[in-house]
C-alpha positions in Angstrom: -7.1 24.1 -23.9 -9.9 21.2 -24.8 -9.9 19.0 -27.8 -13.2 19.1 -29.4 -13.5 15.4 -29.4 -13.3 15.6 -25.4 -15.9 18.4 -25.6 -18.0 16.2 -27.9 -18.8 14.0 -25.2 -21.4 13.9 -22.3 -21.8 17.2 -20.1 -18.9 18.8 -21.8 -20.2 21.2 -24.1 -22.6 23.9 -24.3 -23.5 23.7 -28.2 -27.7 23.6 -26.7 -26.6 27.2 -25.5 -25.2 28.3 -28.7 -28.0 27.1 -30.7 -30.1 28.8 -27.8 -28.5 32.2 -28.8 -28.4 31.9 -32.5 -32.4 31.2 -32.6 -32.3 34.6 -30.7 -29.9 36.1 -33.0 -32.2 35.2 -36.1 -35.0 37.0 -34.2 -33.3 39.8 -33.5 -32.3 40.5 -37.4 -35.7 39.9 -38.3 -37.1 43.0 -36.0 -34.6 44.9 -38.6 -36.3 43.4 -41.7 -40.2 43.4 -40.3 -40.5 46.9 -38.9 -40.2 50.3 -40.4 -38.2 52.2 -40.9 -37.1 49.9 -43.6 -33.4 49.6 -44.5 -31.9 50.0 -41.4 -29.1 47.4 -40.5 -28.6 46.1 -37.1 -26.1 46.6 -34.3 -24.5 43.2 -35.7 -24.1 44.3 -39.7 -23.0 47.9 -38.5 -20.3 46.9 -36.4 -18.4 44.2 -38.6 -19.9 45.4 -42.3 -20.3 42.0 -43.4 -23.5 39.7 -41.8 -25.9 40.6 -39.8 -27.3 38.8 -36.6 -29.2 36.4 -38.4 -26.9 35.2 -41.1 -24.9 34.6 -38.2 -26.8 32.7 -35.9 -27.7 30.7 -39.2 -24.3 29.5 -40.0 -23.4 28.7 -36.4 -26.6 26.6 -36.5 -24.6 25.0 -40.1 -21.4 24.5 -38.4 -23.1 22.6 -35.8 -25.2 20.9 -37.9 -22.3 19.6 -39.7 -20.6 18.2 -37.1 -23.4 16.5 -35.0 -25.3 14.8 -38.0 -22.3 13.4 -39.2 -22.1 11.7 -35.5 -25.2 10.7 -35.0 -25.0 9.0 -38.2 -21.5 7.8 -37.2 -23.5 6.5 -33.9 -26.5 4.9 -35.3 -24.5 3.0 -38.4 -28.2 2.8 -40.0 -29.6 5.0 -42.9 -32.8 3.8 -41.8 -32.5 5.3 -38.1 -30.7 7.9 -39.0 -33.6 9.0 -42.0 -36.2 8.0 -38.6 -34.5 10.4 -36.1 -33.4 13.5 -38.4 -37.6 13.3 -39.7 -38.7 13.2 -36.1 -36.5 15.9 -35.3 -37.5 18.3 -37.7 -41.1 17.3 -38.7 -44.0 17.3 -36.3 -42.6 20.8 -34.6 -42.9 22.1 -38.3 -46.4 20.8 -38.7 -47.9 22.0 -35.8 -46.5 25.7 -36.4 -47.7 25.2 -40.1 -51.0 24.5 -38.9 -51.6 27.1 -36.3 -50.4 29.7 -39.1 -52.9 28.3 -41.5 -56.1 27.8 -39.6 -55.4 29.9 -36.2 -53.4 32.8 -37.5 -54.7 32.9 -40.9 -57.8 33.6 -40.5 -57.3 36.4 -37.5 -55.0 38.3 -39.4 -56.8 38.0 -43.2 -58.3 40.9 -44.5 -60.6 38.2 -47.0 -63.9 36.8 -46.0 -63.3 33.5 -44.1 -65.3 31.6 -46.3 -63.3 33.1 -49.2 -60.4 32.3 -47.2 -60.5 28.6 -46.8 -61.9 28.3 -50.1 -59.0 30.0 -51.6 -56.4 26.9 -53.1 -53.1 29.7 -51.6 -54.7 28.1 -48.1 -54.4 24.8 -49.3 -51.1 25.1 -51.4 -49.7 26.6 -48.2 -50.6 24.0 -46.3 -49.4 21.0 -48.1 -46.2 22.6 -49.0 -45.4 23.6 -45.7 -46.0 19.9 -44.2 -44.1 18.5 -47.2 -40.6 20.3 -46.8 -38.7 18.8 -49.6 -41.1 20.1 -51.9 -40.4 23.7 -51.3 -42.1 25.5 -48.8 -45.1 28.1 -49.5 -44.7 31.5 -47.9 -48.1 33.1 -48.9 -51.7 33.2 -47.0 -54.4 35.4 -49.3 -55.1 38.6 -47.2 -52.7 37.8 -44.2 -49.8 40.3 -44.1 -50.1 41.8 -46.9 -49.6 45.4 -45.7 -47.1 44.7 -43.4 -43.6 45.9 -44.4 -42.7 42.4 -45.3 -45.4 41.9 -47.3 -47.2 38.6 -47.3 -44.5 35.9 -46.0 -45.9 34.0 -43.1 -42.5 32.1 -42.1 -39.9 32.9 -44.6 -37.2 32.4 -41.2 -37.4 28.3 -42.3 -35.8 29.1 -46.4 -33.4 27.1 -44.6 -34.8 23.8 -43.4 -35.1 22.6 -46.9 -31.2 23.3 -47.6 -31.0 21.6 -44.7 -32.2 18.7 -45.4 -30.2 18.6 -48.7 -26.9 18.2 -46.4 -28.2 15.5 -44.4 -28.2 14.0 -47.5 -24.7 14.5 -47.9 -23.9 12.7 -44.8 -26.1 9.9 -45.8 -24.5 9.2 -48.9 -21.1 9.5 -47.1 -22.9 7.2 -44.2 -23.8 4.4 -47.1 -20.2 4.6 -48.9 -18.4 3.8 -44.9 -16.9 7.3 -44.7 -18.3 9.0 -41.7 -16.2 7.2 -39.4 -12.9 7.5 -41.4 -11.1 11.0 -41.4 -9.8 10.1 -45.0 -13.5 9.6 -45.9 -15.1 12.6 -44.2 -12.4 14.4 -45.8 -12.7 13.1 -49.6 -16.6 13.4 -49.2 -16.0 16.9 -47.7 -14.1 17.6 -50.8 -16.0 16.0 -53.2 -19.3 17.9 -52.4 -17.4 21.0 -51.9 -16.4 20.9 -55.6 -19.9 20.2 -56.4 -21.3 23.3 -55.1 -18.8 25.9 -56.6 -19.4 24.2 -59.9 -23.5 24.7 -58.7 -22.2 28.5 -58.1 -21.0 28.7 -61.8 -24.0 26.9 -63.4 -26.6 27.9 -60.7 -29.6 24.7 -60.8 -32.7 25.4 -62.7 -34.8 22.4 -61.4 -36.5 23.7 -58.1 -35.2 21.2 -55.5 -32.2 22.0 -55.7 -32.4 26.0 -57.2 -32.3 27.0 -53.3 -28.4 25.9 -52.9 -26.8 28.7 -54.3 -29.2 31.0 -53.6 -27.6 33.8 -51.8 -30.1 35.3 -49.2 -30.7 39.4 -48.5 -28.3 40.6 -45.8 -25.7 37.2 -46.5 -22.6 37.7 -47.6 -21.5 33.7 -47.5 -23.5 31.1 -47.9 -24.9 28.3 -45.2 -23.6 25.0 -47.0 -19.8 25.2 -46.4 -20.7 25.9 -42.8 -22.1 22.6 -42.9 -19.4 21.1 -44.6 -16.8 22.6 -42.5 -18.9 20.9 -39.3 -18.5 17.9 -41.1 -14.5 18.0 -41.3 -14.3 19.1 -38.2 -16.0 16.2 -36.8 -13.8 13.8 -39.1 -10.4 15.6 -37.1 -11.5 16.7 -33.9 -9.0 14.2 -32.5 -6.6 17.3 -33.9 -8.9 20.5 -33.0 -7.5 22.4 -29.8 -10.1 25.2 -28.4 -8.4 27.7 -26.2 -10.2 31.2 -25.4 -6.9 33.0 -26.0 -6.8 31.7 -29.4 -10.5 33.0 -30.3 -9.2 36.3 -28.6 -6.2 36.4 -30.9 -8.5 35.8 -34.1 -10.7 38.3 -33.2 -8.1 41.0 -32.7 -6.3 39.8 -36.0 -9.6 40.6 -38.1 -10.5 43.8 -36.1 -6.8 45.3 -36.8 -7.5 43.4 -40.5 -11.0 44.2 -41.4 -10.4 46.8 -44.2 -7.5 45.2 -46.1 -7.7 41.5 -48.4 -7.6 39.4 -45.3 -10.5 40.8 -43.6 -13.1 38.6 -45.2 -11.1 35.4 -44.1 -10.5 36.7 -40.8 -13.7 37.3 -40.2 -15.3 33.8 -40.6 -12.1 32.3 -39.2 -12.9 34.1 -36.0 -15.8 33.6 -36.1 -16.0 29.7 -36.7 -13.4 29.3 -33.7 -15.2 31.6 -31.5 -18.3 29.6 -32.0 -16.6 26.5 -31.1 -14.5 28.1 -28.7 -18.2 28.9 -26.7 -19.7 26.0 -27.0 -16.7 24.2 -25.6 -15.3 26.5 -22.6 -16.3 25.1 -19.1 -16.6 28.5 -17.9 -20.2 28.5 -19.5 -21.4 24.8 -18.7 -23.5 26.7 -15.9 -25.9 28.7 -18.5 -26.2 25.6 -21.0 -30.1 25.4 -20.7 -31.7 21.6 -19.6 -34.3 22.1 -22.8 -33.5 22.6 -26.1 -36.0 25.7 -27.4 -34.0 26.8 -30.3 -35.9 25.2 -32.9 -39.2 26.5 -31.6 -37.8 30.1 -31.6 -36.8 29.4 -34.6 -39.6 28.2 -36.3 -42.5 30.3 -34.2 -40.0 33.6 -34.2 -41.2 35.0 -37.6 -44.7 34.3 -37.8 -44.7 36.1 -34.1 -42.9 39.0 -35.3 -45.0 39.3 -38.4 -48.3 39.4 -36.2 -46.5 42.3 -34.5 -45.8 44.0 -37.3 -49.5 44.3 -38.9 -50.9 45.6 -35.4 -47.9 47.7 -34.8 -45.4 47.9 -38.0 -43.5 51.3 -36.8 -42.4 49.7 -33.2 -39.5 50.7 -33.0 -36.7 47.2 -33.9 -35.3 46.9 -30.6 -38.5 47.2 -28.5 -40.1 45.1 -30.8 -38.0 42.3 -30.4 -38.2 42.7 -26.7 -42.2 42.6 -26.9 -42.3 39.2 -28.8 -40.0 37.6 -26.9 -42.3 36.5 -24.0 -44.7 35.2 -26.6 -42.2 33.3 -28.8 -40.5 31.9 -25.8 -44.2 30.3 -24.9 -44.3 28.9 -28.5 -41.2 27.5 -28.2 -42.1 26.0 -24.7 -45.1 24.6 -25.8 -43.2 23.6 -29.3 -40.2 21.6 -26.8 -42.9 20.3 -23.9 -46.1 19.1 -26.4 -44.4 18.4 -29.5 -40.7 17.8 -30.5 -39.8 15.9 -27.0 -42.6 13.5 -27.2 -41.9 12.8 -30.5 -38.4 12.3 -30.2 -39.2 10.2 -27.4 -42.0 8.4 -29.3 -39.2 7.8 -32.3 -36.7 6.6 -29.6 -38.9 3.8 -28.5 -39.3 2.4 -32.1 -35.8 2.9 -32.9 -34.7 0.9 -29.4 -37.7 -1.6 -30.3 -36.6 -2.3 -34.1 -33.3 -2.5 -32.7 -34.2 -5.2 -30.0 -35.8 -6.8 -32.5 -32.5 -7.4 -34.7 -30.7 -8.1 -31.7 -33.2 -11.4 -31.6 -33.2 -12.0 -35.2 -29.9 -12.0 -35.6 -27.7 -12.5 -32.9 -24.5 -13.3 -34.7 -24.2 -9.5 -35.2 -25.0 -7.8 -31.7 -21.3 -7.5 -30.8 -21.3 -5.4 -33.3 -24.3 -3.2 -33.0 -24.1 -3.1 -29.8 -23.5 0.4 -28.8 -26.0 1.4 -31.1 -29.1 -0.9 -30.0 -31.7 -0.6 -27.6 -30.2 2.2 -25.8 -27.8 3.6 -28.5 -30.7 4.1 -30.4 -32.9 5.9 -28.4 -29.9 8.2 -27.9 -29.2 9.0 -31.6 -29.5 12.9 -32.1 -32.3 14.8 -33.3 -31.5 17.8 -35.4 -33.2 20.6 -36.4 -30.6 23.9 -38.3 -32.5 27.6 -38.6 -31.2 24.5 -37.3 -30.7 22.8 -35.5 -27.7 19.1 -35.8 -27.1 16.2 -33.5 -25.8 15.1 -30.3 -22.6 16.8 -29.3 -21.8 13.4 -27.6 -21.9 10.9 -30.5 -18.3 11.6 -30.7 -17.8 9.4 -27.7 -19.0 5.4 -28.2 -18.5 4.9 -24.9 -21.0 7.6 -23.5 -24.2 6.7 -22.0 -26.5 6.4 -25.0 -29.4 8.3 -23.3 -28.4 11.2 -22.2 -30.1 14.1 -22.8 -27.4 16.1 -24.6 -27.8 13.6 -27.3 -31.3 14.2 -27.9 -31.4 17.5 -28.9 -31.2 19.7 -32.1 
């Protein structure tokens, strides 16, 4: 048995891995939804009857989420960092996909004259919605997919990145009010937002920033913001959060000999919450945790791969089509981790440890008290993504080494 707050610190998790798998798990549900024959459900759906693979692997990406932006902002003490790092995390990787759909993708895959094309203001409204996230994201190219059996969306895998971003919020407010570090705060904040949204459920938003919360998505049966929330308390007690396997055994049986009466529903996301944390925890998997974190590039290079499939080859059959993107969107993702997301992390890291130098200098009455959040606290805070991606799993230790790579990931 390991408390979560031991498995938050250095070396002693394997949440990179779980991420890893969920990004693979929202590809996998996607070959369902991209390729004919339509209306068939995956292995995932048609074994539990609730979510598929890729409402799954986006609320484990939540439930981390929740529980490692609420400690890097815990960490970092800063709205300013903290707004620096979460941007730099989720951002340029964004961009550069957005940009290779638009003018490299685009145009190979339009059935319009190029001139029409880039002459067309869809290009244009694509392209400056998709590198200003908070505005809504545009999921249309003119002539590009439109016969595919998905018609027309280019990257509708990252609906989530702006709902995202609407938590992080949530943890800023709580970061600016002194609650993140405070289990009584975490836990009224928690709350607090959490009535919020099921009055939001009742009297669903009309203005469009906020229209997506509520929203609930083809193939969900739950929705991604309590996920978050939930990550969020659990951070606040994981001094009180035990993680044994035959606990996450016992849940599972429970819903399995469950699953058709009342209970079933809470069973299921009980089990599966615990199992999630249960895997990311267990030493018995520290060997497969991967040294780079390629979620987020799977994540956000998956669907425009598998839609390129699908207009060259739209009645592969799911299974082998997943298998034949794989290799391509696990060279995106590479590229994504190698040429853009770590050297930007790294680049943010540098002015973060700079600025926080700097105040050091400027006022040194107060480095006492930032200082396991200067120079090399900062360049440690943790980057999060969630078809995210969250935060560094270590932030829940003050006393771990501020640069290590865990912490600089998702």
């Amino acid at each position: 048995m390991i408390a979560l707050s031991d498995a938050l610190s250095r070396g002693r998790n394997n949440f990179d891995l779980v991420r890893l798998v969920a990004a693979l798990a929202v590809v996998f549900g996607h070959s369902y939804v991209l390729q004919w024959p339509a209306g068939q459900h995956d292995p995932v759906s048609m074994f539990f009857g609730r979510e598929s693979s890729g409402s799954l692997g986006v609320f484990a990406f939540f439930l981390l989420s929740g529980m490692l932006i609420s400690a890097s902002y815990d960490r970092q003490r800063s709205a300013p960092r903290f707004l620096a790092l979460r941007l730099a995390r989720i951002w340029p990787a964004l961009a550069v996909c957005s940009l290779l759909a638009a003018f490299v993708v685009g145009p190979l895959f339009t059935t319009w004259p190029i001139s029409a094309y880039f002459n067309s203001p869809t290009t244009w409204f694509f392209v400056v919605h998709m590198l200003t996230v908070v505005k809504g994201l545009g999921w249309l190219l003119p002539g590009v997919f439109e016969h595919n059996p998905f018609a027309g969306a280019i990257n509708a895998a990252i609906w989530t990145l702006p709902l995202e971003l609407k938590c992080y919020l949530v943890v800023l407010v709580a970061g600016l009010l002194g609650w993140v570090s405070t289990r009584r705060g975490m836990t009224i904040a928690v709350i607090a937002t959490s009535i919020g949204f099921a009055y939001l459920l009742r009297h669903p938003p009309t203005f469009i920033l906020f229209a997506d919360i509520t929203v609930l998505q083809a193939g969900y049966a739950f929705w991604p913001v309590p996920f978050f929330l939930l990550g969020m308390l659990l951070y606040a007690w994981r001094d009180h959060v035990a993680l044994h396997g035959a606990l996450a055994f016992a849940f599972l049986v429970a819903y399995l000999g469950l699953r058709d009466t009342f209970a079933g529903p809470v069973l299921f996301y009980i089990a599966f919450t615990y199992g999630v944390l249960w895997v990311g925890t267990t030493p018995l998997l520290h060997r497969f945790a991967p040294r780079n974190d390629y979620s987020y590039g799977i994540y956000v290079y998956g669907f425009v791969i598998q839609q390129c499939l699908a207009s060259m080859a739209p009645t592969l059959n799911h299974w082998l089509a997943f298998l034949t993107v794989l290799p391509v969107v696990f060279a995106c993702a590479y590229f994504s981790w190698h040429c853009v997301e770590k050297p930007a992390l790294a680049a943010c890291r540098k002015l973060v440890a700079r600025r926080g130098r700097a105040t050091r200098v400027t006022e040194p009455d107060t480095v006492e008290k930032v200082e396991h959040v200067g120079a090399a606290g900062a360049a440690a805070s943790v980057l999060t993504p969630v078809l995210t991606p969250a935060a560094t799993p270590a932030m829940a230790s003050v006393a771990a080494p501020a640069d290590t790579p865990a912490l600089t990931r998702q």
